[in-house]
N, CA, C and O atoms as a DFTB+ gen file, in Angstrom:
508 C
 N C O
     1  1      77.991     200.406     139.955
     2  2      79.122     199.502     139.968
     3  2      80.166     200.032     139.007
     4  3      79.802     200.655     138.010
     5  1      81.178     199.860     139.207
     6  2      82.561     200.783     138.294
     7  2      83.022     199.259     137.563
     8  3      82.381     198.221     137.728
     9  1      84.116     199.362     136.832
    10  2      84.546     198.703     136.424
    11  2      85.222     197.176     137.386
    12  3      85.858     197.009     138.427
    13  1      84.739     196.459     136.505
    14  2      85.068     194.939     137.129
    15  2      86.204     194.606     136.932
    16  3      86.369     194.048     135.847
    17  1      87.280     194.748     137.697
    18  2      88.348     194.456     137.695
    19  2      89.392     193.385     138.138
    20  3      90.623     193.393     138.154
    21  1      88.207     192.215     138.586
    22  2      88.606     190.988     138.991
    23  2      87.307     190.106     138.283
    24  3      86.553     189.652     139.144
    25  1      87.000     189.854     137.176
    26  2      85.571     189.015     136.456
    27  2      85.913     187.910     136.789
    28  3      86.993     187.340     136.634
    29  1      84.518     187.421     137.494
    30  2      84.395     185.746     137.744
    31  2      84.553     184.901     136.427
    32  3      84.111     185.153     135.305
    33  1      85.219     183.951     136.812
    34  2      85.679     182.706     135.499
    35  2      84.610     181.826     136.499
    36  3      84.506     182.067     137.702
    37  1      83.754     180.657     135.722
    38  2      83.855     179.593     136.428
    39  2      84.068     178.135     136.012
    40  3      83.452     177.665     135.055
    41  1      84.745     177.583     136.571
    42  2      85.340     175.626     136.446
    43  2      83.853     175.080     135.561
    44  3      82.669     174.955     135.874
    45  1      84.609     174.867     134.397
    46  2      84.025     173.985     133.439
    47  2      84.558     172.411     133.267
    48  3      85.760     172.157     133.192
    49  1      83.759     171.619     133.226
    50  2      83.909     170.174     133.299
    51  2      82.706     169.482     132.539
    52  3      81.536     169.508     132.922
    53  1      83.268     168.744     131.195
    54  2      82.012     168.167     130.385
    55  2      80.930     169.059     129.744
    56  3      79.786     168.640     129.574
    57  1      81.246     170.063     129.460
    58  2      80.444     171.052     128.877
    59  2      79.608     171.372     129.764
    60  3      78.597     171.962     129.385
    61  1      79.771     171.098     131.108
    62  2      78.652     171.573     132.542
    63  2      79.644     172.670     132.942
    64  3      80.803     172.768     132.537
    65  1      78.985     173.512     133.831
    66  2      79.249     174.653     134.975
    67  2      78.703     174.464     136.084
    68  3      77.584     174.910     136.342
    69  1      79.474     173.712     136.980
    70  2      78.679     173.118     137.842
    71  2      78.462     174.838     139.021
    72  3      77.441     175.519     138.925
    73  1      78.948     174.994     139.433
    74  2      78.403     176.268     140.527
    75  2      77.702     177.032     139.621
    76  3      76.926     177.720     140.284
    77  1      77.589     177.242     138.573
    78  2      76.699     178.146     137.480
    79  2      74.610     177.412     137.721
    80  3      73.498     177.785     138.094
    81  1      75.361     176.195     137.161
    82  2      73.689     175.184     137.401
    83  2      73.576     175.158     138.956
    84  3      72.446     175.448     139.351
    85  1      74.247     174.951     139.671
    86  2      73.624     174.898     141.622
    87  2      73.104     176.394     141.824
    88  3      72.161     176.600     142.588
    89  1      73.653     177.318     141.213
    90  2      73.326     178.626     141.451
    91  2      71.799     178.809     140.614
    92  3      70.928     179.386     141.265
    93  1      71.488     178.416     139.419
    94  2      70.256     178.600     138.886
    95  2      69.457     178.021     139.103
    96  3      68.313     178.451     139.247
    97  1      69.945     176.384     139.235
    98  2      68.983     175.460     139.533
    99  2      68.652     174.912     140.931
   100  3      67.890     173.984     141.201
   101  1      69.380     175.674     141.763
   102  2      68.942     175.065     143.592
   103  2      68.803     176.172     144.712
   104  3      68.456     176.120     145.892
   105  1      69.199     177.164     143.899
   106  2      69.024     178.185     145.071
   107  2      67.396     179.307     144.517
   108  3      66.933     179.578     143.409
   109  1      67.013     179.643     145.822
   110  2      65.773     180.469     145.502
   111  2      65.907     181.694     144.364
   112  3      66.640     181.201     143.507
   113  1      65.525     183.160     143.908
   114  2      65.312     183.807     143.606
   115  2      66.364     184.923     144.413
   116  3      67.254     185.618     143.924
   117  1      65.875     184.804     145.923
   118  2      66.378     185.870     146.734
   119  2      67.843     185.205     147.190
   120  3      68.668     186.003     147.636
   121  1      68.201     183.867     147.112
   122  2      69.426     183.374     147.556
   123  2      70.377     183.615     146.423
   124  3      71.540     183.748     146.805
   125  1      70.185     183.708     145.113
   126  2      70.640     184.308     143.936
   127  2      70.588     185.588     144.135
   128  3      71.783     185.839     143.980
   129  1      70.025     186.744     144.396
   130  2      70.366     187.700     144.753
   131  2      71.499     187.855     145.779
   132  3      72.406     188.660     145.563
   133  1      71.474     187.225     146.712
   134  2      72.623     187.497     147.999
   135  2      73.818     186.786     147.227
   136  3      74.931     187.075     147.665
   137  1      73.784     186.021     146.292
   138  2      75.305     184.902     145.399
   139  2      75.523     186.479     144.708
   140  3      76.537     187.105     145.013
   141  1      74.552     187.051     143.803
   142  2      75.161     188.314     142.935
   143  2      75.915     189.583     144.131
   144  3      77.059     190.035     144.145
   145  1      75.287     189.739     144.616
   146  2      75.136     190.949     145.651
   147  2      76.935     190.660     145.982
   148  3      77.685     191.529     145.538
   149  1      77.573     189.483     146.731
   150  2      78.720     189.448     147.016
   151  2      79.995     189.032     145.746
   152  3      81.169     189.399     145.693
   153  1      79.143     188.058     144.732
   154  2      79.965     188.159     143.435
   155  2      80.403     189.309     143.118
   156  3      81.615     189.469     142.970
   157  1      79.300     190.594     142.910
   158  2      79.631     192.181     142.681
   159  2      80.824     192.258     143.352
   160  3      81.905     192.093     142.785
   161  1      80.705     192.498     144.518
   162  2      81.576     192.920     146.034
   163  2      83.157     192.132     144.925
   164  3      84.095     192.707     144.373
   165  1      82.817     190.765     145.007
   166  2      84.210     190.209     144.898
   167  2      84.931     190.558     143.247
   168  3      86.033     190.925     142.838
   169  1      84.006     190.309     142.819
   170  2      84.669     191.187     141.294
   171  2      85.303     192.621     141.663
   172  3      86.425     192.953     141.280
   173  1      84.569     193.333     142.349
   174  2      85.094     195.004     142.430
   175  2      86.589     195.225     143.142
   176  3      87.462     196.007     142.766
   177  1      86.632     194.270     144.327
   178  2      87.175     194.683     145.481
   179  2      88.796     193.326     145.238
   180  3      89.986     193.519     145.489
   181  1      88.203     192.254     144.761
   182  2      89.285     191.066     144.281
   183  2      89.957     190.321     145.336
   184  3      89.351     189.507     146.033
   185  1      90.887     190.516     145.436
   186  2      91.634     190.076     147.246
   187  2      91.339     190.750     148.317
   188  3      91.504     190.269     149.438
   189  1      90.711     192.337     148.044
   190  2      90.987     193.100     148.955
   191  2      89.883     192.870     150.107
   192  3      89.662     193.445     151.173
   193  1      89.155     191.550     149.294
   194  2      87.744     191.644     150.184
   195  2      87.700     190.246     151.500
   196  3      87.664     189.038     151.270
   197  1      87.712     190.680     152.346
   198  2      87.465     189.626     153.262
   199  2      86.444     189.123     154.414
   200  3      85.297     189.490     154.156
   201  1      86.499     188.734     155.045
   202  2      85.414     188.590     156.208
   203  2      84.582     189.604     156.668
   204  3      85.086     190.320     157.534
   205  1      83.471     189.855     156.332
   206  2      82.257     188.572     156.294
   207  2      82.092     187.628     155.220
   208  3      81.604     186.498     155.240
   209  1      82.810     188.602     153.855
   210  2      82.341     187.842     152.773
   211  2      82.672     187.064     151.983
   212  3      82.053     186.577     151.037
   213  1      84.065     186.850     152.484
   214  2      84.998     186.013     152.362
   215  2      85.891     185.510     153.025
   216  3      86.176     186.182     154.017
   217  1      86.630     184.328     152.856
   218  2      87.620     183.737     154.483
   219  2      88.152     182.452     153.457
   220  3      87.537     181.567     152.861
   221  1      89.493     182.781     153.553
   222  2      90.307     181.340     153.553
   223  2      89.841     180.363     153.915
   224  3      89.491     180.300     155.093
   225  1      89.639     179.101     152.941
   226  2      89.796     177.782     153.540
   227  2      90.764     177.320     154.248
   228  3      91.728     176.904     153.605
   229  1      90.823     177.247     155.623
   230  2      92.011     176.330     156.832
   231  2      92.225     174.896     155.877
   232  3      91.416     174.304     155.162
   233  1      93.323     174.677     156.112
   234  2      94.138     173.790     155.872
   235  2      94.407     172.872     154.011
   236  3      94.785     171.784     153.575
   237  1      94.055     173.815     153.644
   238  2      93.720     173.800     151.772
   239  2      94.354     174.736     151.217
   240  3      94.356     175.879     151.675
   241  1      94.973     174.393     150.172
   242  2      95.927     175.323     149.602
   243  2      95.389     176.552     148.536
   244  3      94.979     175.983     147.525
   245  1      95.276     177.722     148.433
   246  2      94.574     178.299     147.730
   247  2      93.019     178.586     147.750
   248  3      92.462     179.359     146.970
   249  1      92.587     178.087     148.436
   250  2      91.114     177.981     148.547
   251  2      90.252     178.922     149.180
   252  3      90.432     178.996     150.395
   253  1      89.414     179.624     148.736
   254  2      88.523     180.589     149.787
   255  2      87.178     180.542     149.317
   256  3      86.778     180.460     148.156
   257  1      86.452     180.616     150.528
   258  2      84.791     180.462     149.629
   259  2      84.103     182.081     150.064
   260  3      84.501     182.933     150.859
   261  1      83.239     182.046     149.401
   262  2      82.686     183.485     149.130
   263  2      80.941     183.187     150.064
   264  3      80.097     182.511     149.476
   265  1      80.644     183.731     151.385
   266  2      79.906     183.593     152.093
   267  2      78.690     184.554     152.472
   268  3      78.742     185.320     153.435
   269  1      77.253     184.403     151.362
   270  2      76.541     185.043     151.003
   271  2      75.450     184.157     151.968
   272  3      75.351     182.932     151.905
   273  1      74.766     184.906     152.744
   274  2      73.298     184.054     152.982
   275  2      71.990     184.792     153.101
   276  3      71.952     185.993     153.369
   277  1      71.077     184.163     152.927
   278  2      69.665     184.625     152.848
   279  2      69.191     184.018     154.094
   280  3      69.421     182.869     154.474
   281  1      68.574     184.830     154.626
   282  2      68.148     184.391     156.331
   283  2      68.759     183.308     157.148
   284  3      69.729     183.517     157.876
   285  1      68.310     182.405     157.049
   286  2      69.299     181.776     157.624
   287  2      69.787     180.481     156.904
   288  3      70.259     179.393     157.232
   289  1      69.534     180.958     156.071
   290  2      70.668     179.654     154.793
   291  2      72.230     180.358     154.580
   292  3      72.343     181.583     154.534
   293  1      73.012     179.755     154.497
   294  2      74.624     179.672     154.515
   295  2      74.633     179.572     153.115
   296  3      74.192     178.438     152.924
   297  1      74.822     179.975     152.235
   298  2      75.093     179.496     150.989
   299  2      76.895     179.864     150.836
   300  3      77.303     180.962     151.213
   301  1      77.837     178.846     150.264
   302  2      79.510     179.086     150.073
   303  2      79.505     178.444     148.342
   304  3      78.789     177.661     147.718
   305  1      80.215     178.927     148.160
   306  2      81.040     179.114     146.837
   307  2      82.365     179.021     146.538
   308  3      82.849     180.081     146.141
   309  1      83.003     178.221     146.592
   310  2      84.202     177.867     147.038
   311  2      85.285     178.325     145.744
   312  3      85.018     177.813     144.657
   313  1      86.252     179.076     145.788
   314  2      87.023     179.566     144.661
   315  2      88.488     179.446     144.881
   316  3      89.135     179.195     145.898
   317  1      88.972     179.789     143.177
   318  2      90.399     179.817     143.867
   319  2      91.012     181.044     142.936
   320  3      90.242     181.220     141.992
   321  1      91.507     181.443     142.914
   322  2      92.832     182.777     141.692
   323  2      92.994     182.107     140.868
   324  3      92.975     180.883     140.999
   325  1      93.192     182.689     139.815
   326  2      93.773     182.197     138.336
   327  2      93.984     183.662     137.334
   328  3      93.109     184.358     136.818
   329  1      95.216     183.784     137.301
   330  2      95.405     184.919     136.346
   331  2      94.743     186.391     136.900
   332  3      94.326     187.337     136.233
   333  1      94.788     186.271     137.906
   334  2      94.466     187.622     138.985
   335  2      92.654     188.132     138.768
   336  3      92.171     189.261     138.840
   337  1      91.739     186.327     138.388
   338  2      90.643     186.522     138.526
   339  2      90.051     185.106     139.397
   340  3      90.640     184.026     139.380
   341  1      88.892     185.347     140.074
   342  2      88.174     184.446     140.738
   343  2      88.015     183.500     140.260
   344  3      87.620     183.817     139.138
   345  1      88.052     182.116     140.333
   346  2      87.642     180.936     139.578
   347  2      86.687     179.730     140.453
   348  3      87.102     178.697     140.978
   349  1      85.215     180.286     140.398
   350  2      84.417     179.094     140.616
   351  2      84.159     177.725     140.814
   352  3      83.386     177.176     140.029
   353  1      84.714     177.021     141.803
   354  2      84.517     175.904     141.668
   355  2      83.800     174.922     142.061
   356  3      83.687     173.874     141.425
   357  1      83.163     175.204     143.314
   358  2      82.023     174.276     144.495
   359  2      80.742     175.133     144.677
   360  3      81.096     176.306     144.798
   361  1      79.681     175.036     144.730
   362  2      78.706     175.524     145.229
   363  2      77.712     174.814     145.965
   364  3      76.950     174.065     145.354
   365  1      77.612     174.972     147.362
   366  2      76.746     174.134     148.449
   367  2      76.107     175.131     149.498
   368  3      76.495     176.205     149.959
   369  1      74.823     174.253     149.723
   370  2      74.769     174.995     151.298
   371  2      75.162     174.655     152.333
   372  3      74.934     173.475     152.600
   373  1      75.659     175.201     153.027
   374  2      76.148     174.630     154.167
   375  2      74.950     174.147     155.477
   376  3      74.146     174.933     155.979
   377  1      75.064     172.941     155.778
   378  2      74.274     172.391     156.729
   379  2      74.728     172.530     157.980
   380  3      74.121     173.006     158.939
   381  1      75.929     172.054     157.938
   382  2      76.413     172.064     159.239
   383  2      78.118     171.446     158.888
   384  3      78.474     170.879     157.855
   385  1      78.913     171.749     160.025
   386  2      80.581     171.506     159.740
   387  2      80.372     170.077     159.807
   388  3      79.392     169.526     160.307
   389  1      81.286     169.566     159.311
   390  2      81.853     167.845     159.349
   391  2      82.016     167.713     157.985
   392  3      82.460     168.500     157.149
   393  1      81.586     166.595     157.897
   394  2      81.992     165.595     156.590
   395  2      81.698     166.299     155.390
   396  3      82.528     166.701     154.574
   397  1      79.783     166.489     155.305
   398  2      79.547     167.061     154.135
   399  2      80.404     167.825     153.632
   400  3      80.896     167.614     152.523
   401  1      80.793     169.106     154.590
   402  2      81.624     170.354     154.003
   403  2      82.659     169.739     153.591
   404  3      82.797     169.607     152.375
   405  1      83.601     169.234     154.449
   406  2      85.077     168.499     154.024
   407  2      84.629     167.957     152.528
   408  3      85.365     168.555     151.743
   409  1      84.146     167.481     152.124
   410  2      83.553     166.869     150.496
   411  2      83.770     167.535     150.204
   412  3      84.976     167.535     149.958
   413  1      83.082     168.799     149.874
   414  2      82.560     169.778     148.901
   415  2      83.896     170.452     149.253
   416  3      83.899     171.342     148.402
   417  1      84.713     170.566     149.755
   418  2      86.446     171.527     149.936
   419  2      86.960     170.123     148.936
   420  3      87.254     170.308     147.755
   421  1      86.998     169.262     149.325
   422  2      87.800     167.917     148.394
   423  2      87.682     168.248     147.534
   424  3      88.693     168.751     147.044
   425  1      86.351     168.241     146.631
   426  2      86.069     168.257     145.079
   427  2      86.326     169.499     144.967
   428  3      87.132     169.538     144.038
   429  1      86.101     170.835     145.427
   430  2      86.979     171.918     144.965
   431  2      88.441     171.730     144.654
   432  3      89.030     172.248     143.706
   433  1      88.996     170.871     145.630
   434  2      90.365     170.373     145.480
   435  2      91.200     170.277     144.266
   436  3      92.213     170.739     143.741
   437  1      89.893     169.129     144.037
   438  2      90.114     168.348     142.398
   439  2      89.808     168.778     141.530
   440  3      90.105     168.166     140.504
   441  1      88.891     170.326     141.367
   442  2      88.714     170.587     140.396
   443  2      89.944     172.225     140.540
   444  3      90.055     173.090     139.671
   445  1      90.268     172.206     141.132
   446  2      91.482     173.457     141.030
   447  2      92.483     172.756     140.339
   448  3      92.812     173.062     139.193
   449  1      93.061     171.694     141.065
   450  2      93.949     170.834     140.262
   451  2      94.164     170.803     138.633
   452  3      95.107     170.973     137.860
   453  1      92.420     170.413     138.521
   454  2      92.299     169.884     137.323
   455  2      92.543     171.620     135.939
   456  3      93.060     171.876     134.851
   457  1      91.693     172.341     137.113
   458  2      91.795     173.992     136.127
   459  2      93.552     174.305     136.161
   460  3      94.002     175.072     135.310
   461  1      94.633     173.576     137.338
   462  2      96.105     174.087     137.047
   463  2      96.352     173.741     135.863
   464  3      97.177     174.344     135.178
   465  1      95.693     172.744     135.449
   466  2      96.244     170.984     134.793
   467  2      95.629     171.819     133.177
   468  3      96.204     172.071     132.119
   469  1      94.676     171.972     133.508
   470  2      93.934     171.835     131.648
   471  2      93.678     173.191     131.152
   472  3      93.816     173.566     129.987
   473  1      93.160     174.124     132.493
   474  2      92.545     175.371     132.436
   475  2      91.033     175.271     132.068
   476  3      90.490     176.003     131.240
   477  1      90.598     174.577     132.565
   478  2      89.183     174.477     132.570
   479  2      88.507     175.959     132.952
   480  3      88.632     176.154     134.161
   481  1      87.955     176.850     132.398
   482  2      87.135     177.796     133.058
   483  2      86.903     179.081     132.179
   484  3      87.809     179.385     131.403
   485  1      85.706     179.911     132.233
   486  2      85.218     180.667     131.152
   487  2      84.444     181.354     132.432
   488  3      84.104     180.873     133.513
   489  1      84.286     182.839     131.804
   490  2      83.304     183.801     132.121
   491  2      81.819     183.269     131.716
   492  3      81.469     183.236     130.536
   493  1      81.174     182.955     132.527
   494  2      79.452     182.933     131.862
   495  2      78.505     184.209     132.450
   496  3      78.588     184.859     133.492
   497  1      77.767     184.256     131.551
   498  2      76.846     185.139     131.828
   499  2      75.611     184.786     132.951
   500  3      74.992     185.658     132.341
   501  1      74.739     184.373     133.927
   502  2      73.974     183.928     134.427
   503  2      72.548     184.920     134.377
   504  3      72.454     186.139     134.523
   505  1      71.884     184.272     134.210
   506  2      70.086     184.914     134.297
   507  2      69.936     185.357     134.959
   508  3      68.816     185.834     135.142
């Protein structure tokens, strides 16, 4: 790996990291591998990287989630730019389109907002 030239920040709220804890605490071993495997990709490559492993959120301003899966789990990561680095904000699996997802794009919503608003967000290290 060469130099990281886009380092993941991620959305801090209440002294939590919330996509930091869904990432340690809900996904397997090997589904954490496939979250690093495309984090790498997106740190290295920054905007330049897109579909498969990344894709604009339709109809949301700024929004793109980062689309890593382990057999047949969907795992998204929903981010946005800040200072010409990635910024963490949702982490879910995806079940299926409808409502659930629309949520989990909302509260990314609110927490981009909130990172324009306060600057909520830090580099962490993960296990």
């Amino acid at each position: 790996m060469g130099i990281l030239r886009y380092p993941i920040e991620y959305y801090y709220e209440n002294s939590k990291y919330p996509v930091a804890e869904f990432i340690v605490n809900e996904l397997t071993p090997e589904q954490q591998g496939a979250v690093k495997k495309y984090s790498d990709l997106l740190e290295e490559r920054g905007p330049a990287l897109h579909r498969p492993q990344v894709e604009k959120i339709k109809g949301y301003n700024r929004l793109w989630e980062l689309r890593p899966s382990f057999w047949k789990t969907e795992i998204r990561i929903i981010f946005t730019w800040r200072n010409n680095r990635p910024v963490f904000l949702e982490g879910f699996i995806e079940k299926a389109e409808g409502k659930k997802t629309r949520r989990h794009y909302d509260r990314a919503e609110v927490r981009k907002t909130a990172l324009i608003m306060f600057g909520h967000s830090r580099e962490v290290q993960l296990k």
